[in-house]
FIVEX-421221 format. One record per residue (C-alpha): residue in one letter; x, y, z. Coordinates in steps of 0.5 Angstrom, whole numbers, plus 500, padded with zeros to 3 digits. Last residue first. Example, Ala and Ser with C-alpha at 12.3 -4.5 7.8 and 13.67 -1.06 7.14 Angstrom:
2
NODE s 527 498 514 $
NODE a 525 491 516 $
This chain:
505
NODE x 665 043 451 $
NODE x 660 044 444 $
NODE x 655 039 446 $
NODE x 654 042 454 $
NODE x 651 048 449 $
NODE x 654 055 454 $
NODE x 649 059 456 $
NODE x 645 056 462 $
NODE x 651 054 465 $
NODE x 655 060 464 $
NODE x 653 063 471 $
NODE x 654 056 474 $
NODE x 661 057 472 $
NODE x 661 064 474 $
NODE x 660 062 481 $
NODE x 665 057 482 $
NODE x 671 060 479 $
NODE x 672 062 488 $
NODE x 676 070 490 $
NODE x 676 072 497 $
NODE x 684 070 498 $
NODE x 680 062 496 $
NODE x 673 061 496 $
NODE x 670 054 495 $
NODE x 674 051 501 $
NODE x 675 044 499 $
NODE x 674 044 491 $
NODE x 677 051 492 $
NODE x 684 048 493 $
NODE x 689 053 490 $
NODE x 691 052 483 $
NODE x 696 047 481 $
NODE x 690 043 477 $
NODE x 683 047 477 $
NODE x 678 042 480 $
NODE x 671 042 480 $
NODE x 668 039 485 $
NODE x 666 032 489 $
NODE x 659 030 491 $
NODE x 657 023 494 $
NODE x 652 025 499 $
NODE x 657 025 505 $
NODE x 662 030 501 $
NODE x 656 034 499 $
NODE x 654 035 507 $
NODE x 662 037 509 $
NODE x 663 042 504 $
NODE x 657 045 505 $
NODE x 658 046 513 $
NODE x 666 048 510 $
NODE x 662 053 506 $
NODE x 658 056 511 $
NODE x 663 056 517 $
NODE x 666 061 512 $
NODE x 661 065 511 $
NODE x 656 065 504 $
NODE x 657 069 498 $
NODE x 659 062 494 $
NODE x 654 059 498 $
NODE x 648 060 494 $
NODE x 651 058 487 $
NODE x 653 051 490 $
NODE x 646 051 493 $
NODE x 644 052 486 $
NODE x 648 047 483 $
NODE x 645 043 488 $
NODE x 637 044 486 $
NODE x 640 043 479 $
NODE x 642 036 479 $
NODE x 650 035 478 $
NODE x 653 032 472 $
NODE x 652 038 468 $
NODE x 657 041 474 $
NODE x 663 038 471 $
NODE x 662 040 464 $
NODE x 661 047 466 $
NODE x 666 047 470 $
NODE x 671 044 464 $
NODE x 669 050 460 $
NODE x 671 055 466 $
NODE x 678 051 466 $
NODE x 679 051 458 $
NODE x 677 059 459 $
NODE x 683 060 463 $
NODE x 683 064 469 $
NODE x 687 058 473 $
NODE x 692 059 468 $
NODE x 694 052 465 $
NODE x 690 052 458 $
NODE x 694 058 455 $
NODE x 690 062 449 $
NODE x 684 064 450 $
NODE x 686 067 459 $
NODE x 679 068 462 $
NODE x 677 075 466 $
NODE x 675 073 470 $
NODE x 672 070 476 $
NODE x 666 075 478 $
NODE x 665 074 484 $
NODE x 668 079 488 $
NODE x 671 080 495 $
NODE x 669 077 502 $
NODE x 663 082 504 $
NODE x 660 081 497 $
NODE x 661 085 490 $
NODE x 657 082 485 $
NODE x 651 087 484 $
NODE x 654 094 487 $
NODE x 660 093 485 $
NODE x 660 089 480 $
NODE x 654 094 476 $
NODE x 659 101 478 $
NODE x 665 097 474 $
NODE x 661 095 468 $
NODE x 659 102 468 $
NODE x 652 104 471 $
NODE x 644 101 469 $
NODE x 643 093 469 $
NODE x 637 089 467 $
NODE x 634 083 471 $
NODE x 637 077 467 $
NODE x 644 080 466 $
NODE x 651 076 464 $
NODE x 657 079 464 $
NODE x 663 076 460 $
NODE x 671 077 460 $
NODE x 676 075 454 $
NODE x 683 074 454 $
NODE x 688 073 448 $
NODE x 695 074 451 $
NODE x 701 078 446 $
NODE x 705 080 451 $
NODE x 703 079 459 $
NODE x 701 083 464 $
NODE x 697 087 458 $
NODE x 693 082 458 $
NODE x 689 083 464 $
NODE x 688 090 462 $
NODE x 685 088 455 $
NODE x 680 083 459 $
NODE x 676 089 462 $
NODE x 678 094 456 $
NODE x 673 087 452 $
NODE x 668 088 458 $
NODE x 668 095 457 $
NODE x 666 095 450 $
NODE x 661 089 451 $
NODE x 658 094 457 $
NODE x 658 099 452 $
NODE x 654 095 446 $
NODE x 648 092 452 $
NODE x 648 099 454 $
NODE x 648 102 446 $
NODE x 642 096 445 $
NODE x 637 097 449 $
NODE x 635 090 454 $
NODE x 629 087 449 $
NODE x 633 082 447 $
NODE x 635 080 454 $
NODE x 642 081 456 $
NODE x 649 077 454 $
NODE x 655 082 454 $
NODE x 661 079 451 $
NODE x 667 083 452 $
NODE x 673 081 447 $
NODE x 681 080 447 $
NODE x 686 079 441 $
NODE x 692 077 439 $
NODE x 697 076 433 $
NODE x 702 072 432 $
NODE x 710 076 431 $
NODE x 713 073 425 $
NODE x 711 079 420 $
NODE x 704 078 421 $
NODE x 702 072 424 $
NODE x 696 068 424 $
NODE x 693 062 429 $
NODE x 691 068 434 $
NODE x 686 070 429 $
NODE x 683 063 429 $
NODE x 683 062 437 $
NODE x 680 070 437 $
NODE x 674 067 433 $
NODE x 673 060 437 $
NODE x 673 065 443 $
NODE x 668 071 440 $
NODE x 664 065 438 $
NODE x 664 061 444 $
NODE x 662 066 449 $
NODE x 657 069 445 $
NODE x 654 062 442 $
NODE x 647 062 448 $
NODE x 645 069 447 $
NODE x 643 068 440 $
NODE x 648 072 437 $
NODE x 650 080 435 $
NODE x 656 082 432 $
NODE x 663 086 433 $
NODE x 670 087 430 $
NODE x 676 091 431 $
NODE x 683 090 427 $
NODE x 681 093 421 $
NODE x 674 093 421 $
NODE x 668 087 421 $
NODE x 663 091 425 $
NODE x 655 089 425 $
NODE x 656 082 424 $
NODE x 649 078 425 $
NODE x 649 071 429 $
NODE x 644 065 429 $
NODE x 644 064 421 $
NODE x 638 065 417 $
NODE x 636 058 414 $
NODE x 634 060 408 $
NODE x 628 059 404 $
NODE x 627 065 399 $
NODE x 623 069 404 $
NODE x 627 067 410 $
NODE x 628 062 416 $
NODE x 629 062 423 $
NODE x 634 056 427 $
NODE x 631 052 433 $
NODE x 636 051 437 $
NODE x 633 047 443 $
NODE x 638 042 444 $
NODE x 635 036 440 $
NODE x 632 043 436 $
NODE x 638 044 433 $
NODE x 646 045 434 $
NODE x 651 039 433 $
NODE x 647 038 427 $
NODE x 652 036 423 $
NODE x 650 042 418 $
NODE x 649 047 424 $
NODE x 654 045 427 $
NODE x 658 046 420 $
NODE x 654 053 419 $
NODE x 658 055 425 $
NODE x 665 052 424 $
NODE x 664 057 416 $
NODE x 662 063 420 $
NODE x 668 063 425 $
NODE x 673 061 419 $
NODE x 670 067 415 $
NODE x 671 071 421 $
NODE x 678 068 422 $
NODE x 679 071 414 $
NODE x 677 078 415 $
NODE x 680 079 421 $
NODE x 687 076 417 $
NODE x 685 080 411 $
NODE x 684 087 415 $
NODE x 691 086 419 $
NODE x 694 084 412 $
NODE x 692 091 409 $
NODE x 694 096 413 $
NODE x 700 092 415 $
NODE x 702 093 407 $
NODE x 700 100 407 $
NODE x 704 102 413 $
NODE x 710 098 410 $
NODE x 709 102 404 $
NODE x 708 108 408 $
NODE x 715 108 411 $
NODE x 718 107 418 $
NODE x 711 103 421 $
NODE x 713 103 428 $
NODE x 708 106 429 $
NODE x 703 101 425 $
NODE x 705 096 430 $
NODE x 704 100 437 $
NODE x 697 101 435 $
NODE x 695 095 433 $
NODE x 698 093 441 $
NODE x 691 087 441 $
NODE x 687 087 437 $
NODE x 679 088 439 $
NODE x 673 084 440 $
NODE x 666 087 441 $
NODE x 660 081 442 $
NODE x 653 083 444 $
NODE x 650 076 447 $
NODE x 642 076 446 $
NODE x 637 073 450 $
NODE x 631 070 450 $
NODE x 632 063 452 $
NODE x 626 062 456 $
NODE x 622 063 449 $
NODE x 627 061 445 $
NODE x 631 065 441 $
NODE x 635 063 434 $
NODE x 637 069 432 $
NODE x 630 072 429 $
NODE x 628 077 434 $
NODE x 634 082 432 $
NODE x 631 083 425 $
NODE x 637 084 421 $
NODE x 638 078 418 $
NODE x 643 073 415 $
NODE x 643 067 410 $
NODE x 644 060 410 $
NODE x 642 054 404 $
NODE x 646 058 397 $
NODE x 653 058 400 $
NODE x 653 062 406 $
NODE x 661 061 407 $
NODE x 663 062 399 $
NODE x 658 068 399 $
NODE x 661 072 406 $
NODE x 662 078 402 $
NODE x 657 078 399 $
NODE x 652 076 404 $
NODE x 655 081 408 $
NODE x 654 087 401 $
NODE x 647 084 401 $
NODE x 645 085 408 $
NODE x 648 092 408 $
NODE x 643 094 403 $
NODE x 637 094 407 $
NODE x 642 096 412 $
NODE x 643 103 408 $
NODE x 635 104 407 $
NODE x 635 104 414 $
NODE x 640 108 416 $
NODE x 639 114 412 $
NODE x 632 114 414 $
NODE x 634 113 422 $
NODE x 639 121 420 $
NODE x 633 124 417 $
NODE x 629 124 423 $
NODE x 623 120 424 $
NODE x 615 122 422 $
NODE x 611 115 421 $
NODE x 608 112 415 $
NODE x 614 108 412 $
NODE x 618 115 412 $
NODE x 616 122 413 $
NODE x 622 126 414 $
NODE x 624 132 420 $
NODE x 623 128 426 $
NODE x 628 132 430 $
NODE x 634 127 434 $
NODE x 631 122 439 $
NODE x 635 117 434 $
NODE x 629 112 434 $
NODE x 622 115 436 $
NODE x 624 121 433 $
NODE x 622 127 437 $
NODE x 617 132 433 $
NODE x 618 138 432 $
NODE x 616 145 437 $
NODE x 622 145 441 $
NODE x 627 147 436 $
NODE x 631 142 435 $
NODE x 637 142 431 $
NODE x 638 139 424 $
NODE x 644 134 424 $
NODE x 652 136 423 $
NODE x 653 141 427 $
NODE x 660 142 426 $
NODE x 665 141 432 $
NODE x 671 145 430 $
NODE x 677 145 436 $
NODE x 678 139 440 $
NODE x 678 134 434 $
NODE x 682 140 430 $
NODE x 688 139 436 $
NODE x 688 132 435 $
NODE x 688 132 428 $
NODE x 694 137 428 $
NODE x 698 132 433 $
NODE x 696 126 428 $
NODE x 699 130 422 $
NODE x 705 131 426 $
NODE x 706 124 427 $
NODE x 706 121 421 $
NODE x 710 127 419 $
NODE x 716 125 424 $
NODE x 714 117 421 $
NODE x 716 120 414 $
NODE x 721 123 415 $
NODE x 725 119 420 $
NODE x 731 121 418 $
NODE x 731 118 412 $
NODE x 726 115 408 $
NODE x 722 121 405 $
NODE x 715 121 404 $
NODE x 715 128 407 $
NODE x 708 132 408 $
NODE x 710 138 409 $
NODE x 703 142 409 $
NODE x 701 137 415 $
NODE x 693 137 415 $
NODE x 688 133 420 $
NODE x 681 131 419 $
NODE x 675 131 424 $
NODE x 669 127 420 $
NODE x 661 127 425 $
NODE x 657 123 423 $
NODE x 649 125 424 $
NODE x 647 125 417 $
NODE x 651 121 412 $
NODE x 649 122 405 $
NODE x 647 130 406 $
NODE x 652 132 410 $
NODE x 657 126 408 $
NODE x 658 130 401 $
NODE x 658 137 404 $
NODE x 664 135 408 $
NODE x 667 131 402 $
NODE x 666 138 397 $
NODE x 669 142 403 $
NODE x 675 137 404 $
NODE x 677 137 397 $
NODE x 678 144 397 $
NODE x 682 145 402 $
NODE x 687 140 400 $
NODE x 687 143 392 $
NODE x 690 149 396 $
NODE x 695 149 392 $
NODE x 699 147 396 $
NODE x 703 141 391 $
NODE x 702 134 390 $
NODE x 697 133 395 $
NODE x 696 126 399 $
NODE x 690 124 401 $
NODE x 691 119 408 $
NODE x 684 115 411 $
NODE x 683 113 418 $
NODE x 677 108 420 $
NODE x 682 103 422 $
NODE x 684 103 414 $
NODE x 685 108 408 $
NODE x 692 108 406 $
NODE x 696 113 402 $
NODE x 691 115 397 $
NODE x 693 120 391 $
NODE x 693 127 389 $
NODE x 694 131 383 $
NODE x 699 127 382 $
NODE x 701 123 387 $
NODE x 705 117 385 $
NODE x 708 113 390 $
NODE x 706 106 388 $
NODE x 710 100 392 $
NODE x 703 098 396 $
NODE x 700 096 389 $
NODE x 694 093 389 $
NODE x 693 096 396 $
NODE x 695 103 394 $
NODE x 691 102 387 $
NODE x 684 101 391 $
NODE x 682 108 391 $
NODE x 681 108 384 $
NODE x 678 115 381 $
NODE x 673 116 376 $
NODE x 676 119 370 $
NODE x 678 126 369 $
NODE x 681 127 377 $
NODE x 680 132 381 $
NODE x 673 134 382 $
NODE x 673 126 382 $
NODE x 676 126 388 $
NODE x 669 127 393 $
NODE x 665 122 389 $
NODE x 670 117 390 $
NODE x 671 120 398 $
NODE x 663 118 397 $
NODE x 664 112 395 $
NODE x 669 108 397 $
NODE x 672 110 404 $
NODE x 665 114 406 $
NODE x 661 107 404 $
NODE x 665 103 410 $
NODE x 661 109 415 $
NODE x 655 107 412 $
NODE x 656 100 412 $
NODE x 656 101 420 $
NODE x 650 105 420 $
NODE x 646 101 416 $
NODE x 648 095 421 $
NODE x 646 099 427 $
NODE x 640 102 423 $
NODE x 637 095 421 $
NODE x 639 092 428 $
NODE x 634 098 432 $
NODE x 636 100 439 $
NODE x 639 106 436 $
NODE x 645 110 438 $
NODE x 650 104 436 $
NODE x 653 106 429 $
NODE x 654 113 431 $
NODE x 656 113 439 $
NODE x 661 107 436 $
NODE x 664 111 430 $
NODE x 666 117 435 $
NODE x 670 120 430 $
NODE x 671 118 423 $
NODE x 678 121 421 $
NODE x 681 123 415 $
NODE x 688 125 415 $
NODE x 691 130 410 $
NODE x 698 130 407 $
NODE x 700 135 402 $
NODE x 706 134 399 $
């Protein structure tokens, strides 16, 4: 057979180029579309009947492919397989490029193509034209690159939202085609979440897609942008040996993201319900033109293994643990699941793309760690009031690096309690500091970046006046020297203080 691997390329630079919510969540369910509808529309040429791209995954044991038919379709990935060369490939490629032309401006599709495709179970067949199809796309993706938007020519308008050529006159400004796909596609990407979530929503709650209604308060106007991604979902769908051990993996990691997200949302609405988050600890909730209450978190990507939202700045931390707690609590094939996040917490006005990159990176931050040990969760967070520029490495070196080490503590260990960098000890600081006034607690802050003979006179002053310290069992003794081997948990617990709800500790 034929085999040919769609893939989306730069999916990220495509969804979070703007600094609009609408645009991002149209973005992202524009790239869902292009596995449905238009890839529908693009095989239909084949096909007499509308075709069904679901029969893989109702069932993953079905191997006919004539003309055509889908292997998988997962992880921004899609396999067609030809029955024959006939050039039927080549084809079907022209008509789905044209389509996501005029359907999707501004993304860009690569596709690998492997002439002998063979689904043969011995000899590693299947697994060497896996491999194959993937090395030709690699060289495609470094080969061909389309133009996929209308160039500018130096006497057009900019667009205020993409900054591509403003080419369209749409809602009474002039922006470009690629915003205006967007945002028609977010208004309908609003009802294809609630739809998706109607069993956790029921008929009180409710989403949005104006980032200024999640729940802010004034002196709290702060957004956390959260990324979360699988950990070794690579390593496992290479090892695959068949396509039906490939489809079935493909679909089991969807549906186990799906269902931990499902959970994250159904623990949200239930503080909601028990009221464990409103106006007594200043959560105060928005609602929209039929009465709903809009919850304070907008999912922007829920792919294969890989999610990210939006949220009051507040519940960042909690939700990305509460939805890698959830994920790891599932299996597949025996082995449990694992994840790692970055969760940046900026001002709602901070730009969305750099708050979305720091996420990025701060999810790599934490992967890094769990490498050391197989199958670990860990998440890492920044938190920026004054609005940072450069990589998360360039930002720590320049702003949270003192003479003695860095300050940062993390990244936190999810899933073991008994690591000093574990969130159970970040979250038992918070506690244990409420209980302080706010004036030591900034003095606390203050003295992590002091000398030596700084702290011990520190120490000494909050020991006379009755203070004790957060202690981390088996750790080394930072309630009496605050900073150990250039490192103290201190300042990133202080840092979360202000965006951790002492009611959900």
């Amino acid at each position: 057979m034929v085999g040919v691997l769609i893939d989306t390329v730069s999916i990220q630079n495509y969804i979070f180029s703007s600094n609009k919510l609408i645009e991002n969540v149209g973005a992202s369910y524009l790239v869902e579309q292009i596995y449905e509808e238009y890839l529908k529309d693009a095989l239909r040429t084949f096909h007499s009947t509308s075709p069904n791209l679901d029969t893989w995954k109702n069932n993953p044991s079905y191997m006919n492919f004539s003309p055509y038919g889908i292997g998988y379709i997962g992880g921004g990935n899609a396999l067609i397989l030809f029955e024959v060369n006939n050039g039927k490939h080549k084809e079907f490629i022209k008509n789905f490029t044209n389509i996501l032309l005029e359907k999707t401006p501004g993304l860009r599709t690569s596709f690998g193509i492997n002439p002998n495709f063979n689904l043969n179970n011995s000899a590693n067949s299947f697994t060497n034209s896996m491999k194959e199809i993937h090395k030709n796309l690699k060289k495609n993706k470094n080969i061909y690159f389309p133009i996929i938007t209308l160039p500018k020519y130096g006497i057009t308008a900019d667009c205020p939202f993409s900054g591509e050529s403003a080419e369209i006159y749409y809602k009474d400004k002039w922006i470009s085609n690629v915003s205006k796909v967007k945002i028609e596609a977010g208004e309908k990407s609003l009802s294809h979440i609630q739809d998706m979530l109607k069993d956790e929503l029921g008929e009180t709650y409710t989403f949005t897609n104006e980032i200024d209604k999640l729940g802010q308060v004034e002196h709290k106007n702060y957004i956390a942008v959260v990324h979360i991604d699988g950990n070794n979902m690579g390593k496992r769908f290479e090892k695959c040996n068949t396509l039906k051990e490939l489809r079935n993996l493909s679909i089991r990691v969807k549906e186990n993201t799906q269902k931990a997200f499902k959970e994250t949302i159904e623990d949200l609405v239930g503080l909601i319900e028990n009221r464990i988050l409103g106006p007594k600890n200043n959560f105060h909730f928005h609602t929209d033109g039929n009465g709903k209450t809009i919850l304070p978190i907008r999912p922007i990507i829920i792919g294969g293994d890989d999610i990210t939202f939006v949220c009051d700045g507040r519940l960042g931390v909690y939700l990305a643990e509460k939805f890698i707690t959830k994920f790891s609590e599932q299996q597949i094939k025996g082995e449990k699941l694992s994840a790692c996040a970055g969760v940046s917490i900026v001002k709602t006005k901070y730009p969305f793309y750099r708050a979305y990159q720091l996420s990025e990176q701060l999810c790599e931050n934490a992967k890094k760690e769990s490498r050391k040990e197989e199958n670990s969760s860990y998440l890492d967070f920044l938190i920026s009031s004054r609005g940072f520029s450069g990589t998360l490495e360039e930002i720590r070196e320049r702003s949270f690096k003192i003479p003695y080490g860095l300050l940062p503590f993390g990244p936190y260990r999810i899933d073991n309690n008994t690591q000093e960098n574990s969130i159970y000890h970040l979250k038992g600081g918070i506690k244990f500091f409420n209980n302080w006034t706010r004036t030591k607690i900034e003095q606390l802050r203050e003295v992590t970046t002091k000398s030596e003979s700084e702290i011990k006179m520190f120490v000494k002053e909050m020991d006379i006046k009755g203070y004790t310290f957060y202690e981390i069992p088996y750790a080394p003794p930072y309630s009496e020297d605050i900073r150990v081997n250039d490192k103290t948990p201190y300042f990133d617990i202080i840092e979360l203080m202000d965006f951790y709800p002492k009611e959900l500790l």
